[in-house]
Each structure stands twice: as structure tokens, then as C-alpha cells.
VOLOVEX-863314 format. One record per residue (C-alpha): residue number from 1; x, y, z. Coordinates in pm, whole numbers, always signed. Layout:
N
{pt NUM; {X; Y; Z}}
...
% end
This chain:
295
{pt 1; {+4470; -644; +4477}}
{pt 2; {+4855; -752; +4543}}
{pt 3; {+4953; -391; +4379}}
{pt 4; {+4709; -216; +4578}}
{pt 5; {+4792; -393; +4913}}
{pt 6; {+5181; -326; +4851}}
{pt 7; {+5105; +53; +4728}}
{pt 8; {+4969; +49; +5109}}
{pt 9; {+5257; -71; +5293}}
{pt 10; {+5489; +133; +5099}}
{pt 11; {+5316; +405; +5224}}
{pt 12; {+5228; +297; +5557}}
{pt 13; {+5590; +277; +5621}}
{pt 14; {+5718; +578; +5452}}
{pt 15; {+5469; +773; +5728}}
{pt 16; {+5596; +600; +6039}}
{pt 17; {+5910; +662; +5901}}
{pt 18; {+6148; +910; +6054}}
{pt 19; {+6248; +1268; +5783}}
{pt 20; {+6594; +1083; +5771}}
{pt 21; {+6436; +738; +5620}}
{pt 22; {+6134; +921; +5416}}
{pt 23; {+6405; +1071; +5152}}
{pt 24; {+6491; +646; +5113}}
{pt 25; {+6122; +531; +5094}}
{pt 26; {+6000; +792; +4905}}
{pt 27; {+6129; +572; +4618}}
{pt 28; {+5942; +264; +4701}}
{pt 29; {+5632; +484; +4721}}
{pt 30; {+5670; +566; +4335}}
{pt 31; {+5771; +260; +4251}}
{pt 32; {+5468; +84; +4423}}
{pt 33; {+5261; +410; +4289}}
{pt 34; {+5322; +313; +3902}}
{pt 35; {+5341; -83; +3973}}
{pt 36; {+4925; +11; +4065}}
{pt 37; {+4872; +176; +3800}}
{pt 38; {+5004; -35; +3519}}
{pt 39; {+4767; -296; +3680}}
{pt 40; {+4441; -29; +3679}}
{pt 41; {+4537; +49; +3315}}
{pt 42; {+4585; -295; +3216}}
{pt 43; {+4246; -405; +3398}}
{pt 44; {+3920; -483; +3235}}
{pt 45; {+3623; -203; +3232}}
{pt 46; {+3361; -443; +3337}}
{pt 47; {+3560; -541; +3640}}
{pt 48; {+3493; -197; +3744}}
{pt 49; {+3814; -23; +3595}}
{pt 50; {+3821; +199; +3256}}
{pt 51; {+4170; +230; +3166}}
{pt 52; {+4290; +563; +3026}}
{pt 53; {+4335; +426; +2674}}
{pt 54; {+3994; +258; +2711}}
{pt 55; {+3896; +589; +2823}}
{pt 56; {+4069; +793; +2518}}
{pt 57; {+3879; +505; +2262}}
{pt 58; {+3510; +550; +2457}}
{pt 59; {+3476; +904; +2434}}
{pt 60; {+3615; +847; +2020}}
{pt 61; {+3307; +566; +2016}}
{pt 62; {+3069; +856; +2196}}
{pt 63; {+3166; +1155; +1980}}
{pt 64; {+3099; +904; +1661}}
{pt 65; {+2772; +776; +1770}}
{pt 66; {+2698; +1143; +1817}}
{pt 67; {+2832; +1252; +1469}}
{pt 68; {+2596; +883; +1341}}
{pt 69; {+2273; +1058; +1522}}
{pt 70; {+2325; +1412; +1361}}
{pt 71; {+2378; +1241; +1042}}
{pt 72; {+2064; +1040; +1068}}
{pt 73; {+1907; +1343; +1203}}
{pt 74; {+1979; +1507; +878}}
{pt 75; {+1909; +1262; +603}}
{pt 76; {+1593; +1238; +808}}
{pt 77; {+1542; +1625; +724}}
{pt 78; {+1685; +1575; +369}}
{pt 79; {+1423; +1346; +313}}
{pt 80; {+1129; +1575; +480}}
{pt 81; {+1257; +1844; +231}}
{pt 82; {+1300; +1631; -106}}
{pt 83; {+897; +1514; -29}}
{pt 84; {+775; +1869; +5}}
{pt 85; {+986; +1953; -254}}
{pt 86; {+820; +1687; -494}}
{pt 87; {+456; +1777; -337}}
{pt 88; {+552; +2144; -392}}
{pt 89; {+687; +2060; -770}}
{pt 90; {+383; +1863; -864}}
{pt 91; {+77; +2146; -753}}
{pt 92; {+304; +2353; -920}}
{pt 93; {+261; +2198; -1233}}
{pt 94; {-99; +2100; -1218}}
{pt 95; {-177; +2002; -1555}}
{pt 96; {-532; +2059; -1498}}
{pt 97; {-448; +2431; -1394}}
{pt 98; {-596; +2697; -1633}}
{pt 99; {-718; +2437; -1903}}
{pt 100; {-985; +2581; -2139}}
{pt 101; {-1254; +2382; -2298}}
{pt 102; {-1082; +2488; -2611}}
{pt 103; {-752; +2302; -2530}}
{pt 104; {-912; +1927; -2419}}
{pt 105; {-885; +1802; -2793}}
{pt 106; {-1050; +1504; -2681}}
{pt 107; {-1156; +1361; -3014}}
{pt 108; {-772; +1427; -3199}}
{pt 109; {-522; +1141; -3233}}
{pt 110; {-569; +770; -3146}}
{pt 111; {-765; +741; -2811}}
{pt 112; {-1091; +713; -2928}}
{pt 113; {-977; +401; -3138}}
{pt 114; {-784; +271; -2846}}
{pt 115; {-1039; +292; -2594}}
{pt 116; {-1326; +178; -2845}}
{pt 117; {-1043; -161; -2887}}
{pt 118; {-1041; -156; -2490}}
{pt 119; {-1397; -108; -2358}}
{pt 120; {-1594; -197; -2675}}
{pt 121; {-1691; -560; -2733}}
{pt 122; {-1811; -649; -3102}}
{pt 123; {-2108; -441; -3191}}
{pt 124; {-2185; -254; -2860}}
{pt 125; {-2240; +131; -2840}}
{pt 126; {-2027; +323; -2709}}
{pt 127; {-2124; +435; -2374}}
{pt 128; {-2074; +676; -2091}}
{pt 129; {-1894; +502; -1847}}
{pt 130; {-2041; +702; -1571}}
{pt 131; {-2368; +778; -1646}}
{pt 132; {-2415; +462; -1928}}
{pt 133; {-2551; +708; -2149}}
{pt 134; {-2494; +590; -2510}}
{pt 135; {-2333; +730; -2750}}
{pt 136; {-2586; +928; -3041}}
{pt 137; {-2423; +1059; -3359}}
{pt 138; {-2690; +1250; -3405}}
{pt 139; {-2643; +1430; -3090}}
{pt 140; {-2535; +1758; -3061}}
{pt 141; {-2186; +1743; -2945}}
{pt 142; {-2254; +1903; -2573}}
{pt 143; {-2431; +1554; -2602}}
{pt 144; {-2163; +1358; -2727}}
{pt 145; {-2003; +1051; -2540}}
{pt 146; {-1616; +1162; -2593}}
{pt 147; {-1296; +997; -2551}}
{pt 148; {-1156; +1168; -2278}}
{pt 149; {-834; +1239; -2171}}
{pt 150; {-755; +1184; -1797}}
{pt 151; {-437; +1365; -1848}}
{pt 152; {-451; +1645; -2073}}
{pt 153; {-341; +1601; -2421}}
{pt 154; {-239; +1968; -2476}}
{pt 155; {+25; +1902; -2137}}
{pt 156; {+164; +1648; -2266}}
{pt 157; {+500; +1804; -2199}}
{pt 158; {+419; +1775; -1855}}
{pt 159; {+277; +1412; -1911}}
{pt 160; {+641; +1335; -2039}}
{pt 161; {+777; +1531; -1736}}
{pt 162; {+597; +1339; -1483}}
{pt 163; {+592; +1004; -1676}}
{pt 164; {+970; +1030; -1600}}
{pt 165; {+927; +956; -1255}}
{pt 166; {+599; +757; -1206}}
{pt 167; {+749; +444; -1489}}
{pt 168; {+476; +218; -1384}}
{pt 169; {+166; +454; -1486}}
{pt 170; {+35; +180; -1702}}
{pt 171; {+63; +443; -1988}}
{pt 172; {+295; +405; -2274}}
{pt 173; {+179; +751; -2428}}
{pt 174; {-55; +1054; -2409}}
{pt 175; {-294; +848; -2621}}
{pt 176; {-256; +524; -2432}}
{pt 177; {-647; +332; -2344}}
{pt 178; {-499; +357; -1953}}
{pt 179; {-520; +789; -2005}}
{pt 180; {-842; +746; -2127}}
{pt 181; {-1243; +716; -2061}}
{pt 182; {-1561; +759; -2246}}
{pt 183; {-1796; +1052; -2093}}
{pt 184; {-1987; +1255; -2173}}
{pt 185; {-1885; +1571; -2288}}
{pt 186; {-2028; +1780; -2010}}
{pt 187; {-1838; +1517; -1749}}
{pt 188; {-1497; +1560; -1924}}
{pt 189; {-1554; +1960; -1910}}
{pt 190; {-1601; +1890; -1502}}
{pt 191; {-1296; +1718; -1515}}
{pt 192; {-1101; +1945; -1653}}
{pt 193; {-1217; +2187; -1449}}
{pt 194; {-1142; +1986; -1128}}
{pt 195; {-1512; +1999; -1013}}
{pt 196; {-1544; +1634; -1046}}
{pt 197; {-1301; +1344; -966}}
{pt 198; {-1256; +975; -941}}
{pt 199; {-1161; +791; -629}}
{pt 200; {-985; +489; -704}}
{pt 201; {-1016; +158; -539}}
{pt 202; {-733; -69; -603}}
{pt 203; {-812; -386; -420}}
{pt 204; {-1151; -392; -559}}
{pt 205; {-1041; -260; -874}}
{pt 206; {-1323; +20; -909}}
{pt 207; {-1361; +396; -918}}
{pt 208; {-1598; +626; -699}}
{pt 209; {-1703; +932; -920}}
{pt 210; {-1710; +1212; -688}}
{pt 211; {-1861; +1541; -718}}
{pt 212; {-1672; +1806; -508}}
{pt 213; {-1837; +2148; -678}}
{pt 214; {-2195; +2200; -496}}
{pt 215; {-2358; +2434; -772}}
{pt 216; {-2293; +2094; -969}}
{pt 217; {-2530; +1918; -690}}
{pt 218; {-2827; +2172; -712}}
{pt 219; {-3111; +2022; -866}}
{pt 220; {-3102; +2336; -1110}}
{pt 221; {-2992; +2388; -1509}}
{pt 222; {-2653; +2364; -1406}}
{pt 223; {-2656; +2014; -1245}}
{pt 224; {-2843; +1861; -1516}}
{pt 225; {-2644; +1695; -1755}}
{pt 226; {-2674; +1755; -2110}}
{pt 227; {-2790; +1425; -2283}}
{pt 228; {-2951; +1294; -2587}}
{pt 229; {-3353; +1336; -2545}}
{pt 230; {-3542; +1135; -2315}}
{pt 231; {-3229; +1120; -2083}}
{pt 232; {-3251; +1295; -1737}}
{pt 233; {-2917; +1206; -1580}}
{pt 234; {-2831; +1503; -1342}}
{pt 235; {-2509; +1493; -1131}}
{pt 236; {-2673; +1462; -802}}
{pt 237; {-2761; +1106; -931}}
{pt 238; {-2449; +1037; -996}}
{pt 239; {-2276; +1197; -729}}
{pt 240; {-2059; +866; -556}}
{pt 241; {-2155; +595; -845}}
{pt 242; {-1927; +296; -801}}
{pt 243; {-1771; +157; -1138}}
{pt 244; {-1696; -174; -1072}}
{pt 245; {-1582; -502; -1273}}
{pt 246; {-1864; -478; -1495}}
{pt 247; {-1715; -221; -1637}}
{pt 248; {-1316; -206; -1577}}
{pt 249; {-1101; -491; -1469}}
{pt 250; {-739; -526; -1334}}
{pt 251; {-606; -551; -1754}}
{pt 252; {-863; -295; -1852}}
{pt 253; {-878; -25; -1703}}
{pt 254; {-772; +330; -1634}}
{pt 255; {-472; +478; -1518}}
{pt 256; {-520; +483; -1158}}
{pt 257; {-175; +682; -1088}}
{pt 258; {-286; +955; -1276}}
{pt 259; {-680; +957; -1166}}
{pt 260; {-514; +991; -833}}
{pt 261; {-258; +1218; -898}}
{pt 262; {-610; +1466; -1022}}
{pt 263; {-784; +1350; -720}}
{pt 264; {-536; +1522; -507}}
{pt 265; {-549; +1807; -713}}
{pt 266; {-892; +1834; -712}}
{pt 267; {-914; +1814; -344}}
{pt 268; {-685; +2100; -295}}
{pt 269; {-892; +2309; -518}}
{pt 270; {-1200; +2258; -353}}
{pt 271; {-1050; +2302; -37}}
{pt 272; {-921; +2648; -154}}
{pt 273; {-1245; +2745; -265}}
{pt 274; {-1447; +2642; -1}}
{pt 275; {-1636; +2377; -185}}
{pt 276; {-1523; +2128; +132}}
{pt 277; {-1425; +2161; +474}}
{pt 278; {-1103; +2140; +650}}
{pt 279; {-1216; +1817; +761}}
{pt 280; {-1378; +1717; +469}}
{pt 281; {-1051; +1778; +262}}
{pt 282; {-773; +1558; +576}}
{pt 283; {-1053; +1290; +494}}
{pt 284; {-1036; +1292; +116}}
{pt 285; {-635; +1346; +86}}
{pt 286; {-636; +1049; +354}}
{pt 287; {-795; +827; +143}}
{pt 288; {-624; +889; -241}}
{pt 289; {-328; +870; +24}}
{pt 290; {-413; +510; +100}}
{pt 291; {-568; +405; -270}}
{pt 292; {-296; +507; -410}}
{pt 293; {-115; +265; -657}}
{pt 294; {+161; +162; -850}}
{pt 295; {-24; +188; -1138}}
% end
């Protein structure tokens, strides 16, 4: 205020002053002139002044915030990208994609044994674990209970390939009880074929067998299942059967990463072909979105 108030009088005086005196006073007008400035330079910002070094360092603090928010901005895209990226990556190597009947080998290496050592207490039959149709070795094998690989043993490259990033699959190999589950011949050939699925329930531990392909729902020849005589198990009856802790349990049981991971696959597909609507198919992505596990 003292600057200010002498910058004032300095100049108050060098006005009334006559053009002989104004050369002299002109002087004590600079003088007074830089005296106010050093103090509006040297005074706080929050007192109302923003000094021109204060000034120099805010709009260096502005232009980084603004360099900080394009940053975020783009690690925010980076991240968009690397997702659909990994969504594109995985449909485009569906491991249930173009898989002949031919190429399940269901009954080769060490899963049935595995999954017998699993699911099978002392003497018990093997059984369906969808439709609890027993096992008949007698049967023809369209009417076979088989051990069934969730994930494909003839992609097991891909197994390997995915495995890589998804540690906690609960799977230590292609042959491994959790990639695994007796059905019936007929259901594993729906698997493969992505006309059937399982929804999985983690909380509750349990699986919803789904059936997304209607000709499989027609009370016709096709959506009769082939079992042993005296059986008449169709999939319309089966069509959203719960498998609960009478059958699996939080130790034994399926890999629910992978059922998931064919879930979303088989969604798509149906989708694609018209099998389900588009509301249908937000609904079903929404919920192997939220049951999705760790393992």
C-alpha cells in the first residue's frame, strides 16, 4: 500500500509540475514506478496478486496437467484397444471352430481315468452328468457315456496358447479332471458343435446346461437323445437343468474358465445364426460376463 500511495504522489507532483521541473521528477516517477513493482512481484497470489514468475511457473503447472490428461486420455485408449485386441484374438482362435466329430478323441489318453478318480465313488456307474444316464458297455457307442473334453484335445496347441494367460484355469493339462465331464456322446457332439453350453454359477458352485440350437428343442428325431433302451431323455427336458453340489463341488469340479470361455463362444454363434435374439444374446454375454471366474 506504502509503494502504491508513494507511486501516487510521485506522480501527482510530476503533473502539477511545471515542463522545467517534469525533466527532474520524471526520475522519481521511475523510481517509485519499479519500487511498486518489486512489491506486486514479491506479493502473495492469494492476496490478490500473481507475480510474473508465479505467473511463468502456473501456466508450466497448466500445460503439465494438460500433457497428465492427454496422457491419461491415452492409456485410457491403450487399454480400450489391448481388450478388443484380446476379445478379437480369442474368437479368432475359437477352438471349437470347425471341429469334426472325427477330431473330439474323447476316449484317448488319461481323462477317462481321471474323471472316473474324480466323480466316481467306489463301485458306482459311471453316469451322464447331465442327463444321469448310466453308462452301458453294451451300448452302441452313439449311446455311450464319454469322457469329454471341454476343451478340445486335438487344440491343444491352442489350450497351451491360452493356458499362458488364464494360469489359474484349475487345469494342469489337456487331460486334467477340471477339462473334463462325462456325457453322453450325442451331448459332447452338441458341444463341440456350440449348440449346447454350460452356464456357470460360481457362488453356488453349479452349472446351467443350456440349449441355444432350436432344431435341438423340437420334440422331433433330432431332439431326442440317443440312449441305451428304455431311456427317453430328449433335450427339451433337459434344456436349463441345474447341476448342483450333488454332483460337483468347489474341489471337484469343472473348469469353469474354460466352460465360460465356450459359453461366450457359443453365444456369438447363435447370435450369428439367428438361433437368439439381439436381446437374447446382451442378456446371455451379460451374465458369463458376471459368472465369470478365476477358475
Amino acid at each position: 500500500g506504502v509503494a502504491k500511495a508513494e507511486l501516487g504522489v510521485a506522480e501527482a507532483k510530476w503533473q502539477a509540475a511545471t515542463e522545467g521541473d517534469k525533466a527532474v521528477l520524471q526520475e522519481s516517477v521511475k523510481t517509485a514506478q519499479k519500487a511498486y513493482n518489486v512489491v506486486l512481484d514479491a506479493a502473495a497470489p492469494p492476496h490478490g496478486f500473481q507475480s510474473t514468475e508465479y505467473r511463468q511457473q502456473h501456466e508450466v503447472l497448466q500445460n503439465i496437467e494438460g500433457v497428465l490428461v492427454q496422457i491419461q486420455e491415452g492409456q485410457r485408449e491403450l487399454k480400450k484397444g489391448q481388450t478388443e485386441l484380446k476379445q478379437w484374438l480369442e474368437l479368432s482362435f475359437d477352438p471349437w471352430e470347425q471341429l469334426s466329430q472325427s477330431s473330439t478323441l474323447s476316449q484317448k489318453g488319461n481323462l477317462r481315468a481321471r474323471l472316473i478318480k474324480q466323480y466316481v465313488e467306489g463301485g458306482a456307474v459311471v453316469e451322464c452328468i447331465v442327463s444321469g444316464v448310466q453308462d452301458c458297455k453294451e451300448a452302441s457307442h452313439q449311446h455311450r457315456v464319454v469322457a469329454a473334453h471341454l476343451w478340445p484335445r486335438s487344440r491343444e496347441g491352442k489350450f497351451q496358447w491360452w493356458r499362458s494367460g488364464h494360469p489359474d484355469t484349475g487345469c494342469s493339462d489337456i487331460d486334467d479332471a477340471g477339462n473334463g465331464l462325462f456325457l453322453l456322446k450325442d451331448i459332447e457332439e452338441a458341444y463341440d458343435a456350440k449348440r449346447v453350453c454350460f452356464l456357470c454359477d460360481p457362488l453356488n458352485i453349479s452349472l446351467q446346461f443350456t440349449v441355444l440350437d432350436p432344431q435341438l428343442l423340437n420334440p422331433d428325431q433330432e431332439g431326442k437323445l440317443p440312449c441305451p433302451a428304455g431311456c427317453t431323455k430328449s433335450y427339451r427336458d433337459l434344456h436349463n437343468t441345474v447341476i448342483g453340489p450333488s454332483k460337483i463341488t468347489k474341489h471337484k469340479r469343472p473348469s469353469f474358465q474354460v466352460l465360460s470361455l465356450h459359453a461366450n463362444f457359443c453365444v456369438h454363434a447363435a447370435f450369428e445364426k439367428g438361433w437368439i435374439s439381439k436381446d437374447q444374446h446382451s442378456s446371455f454375454r451379460e451374465i458369463i460376463s458376471i459368472s465369470s471366474p478365476s477358475k
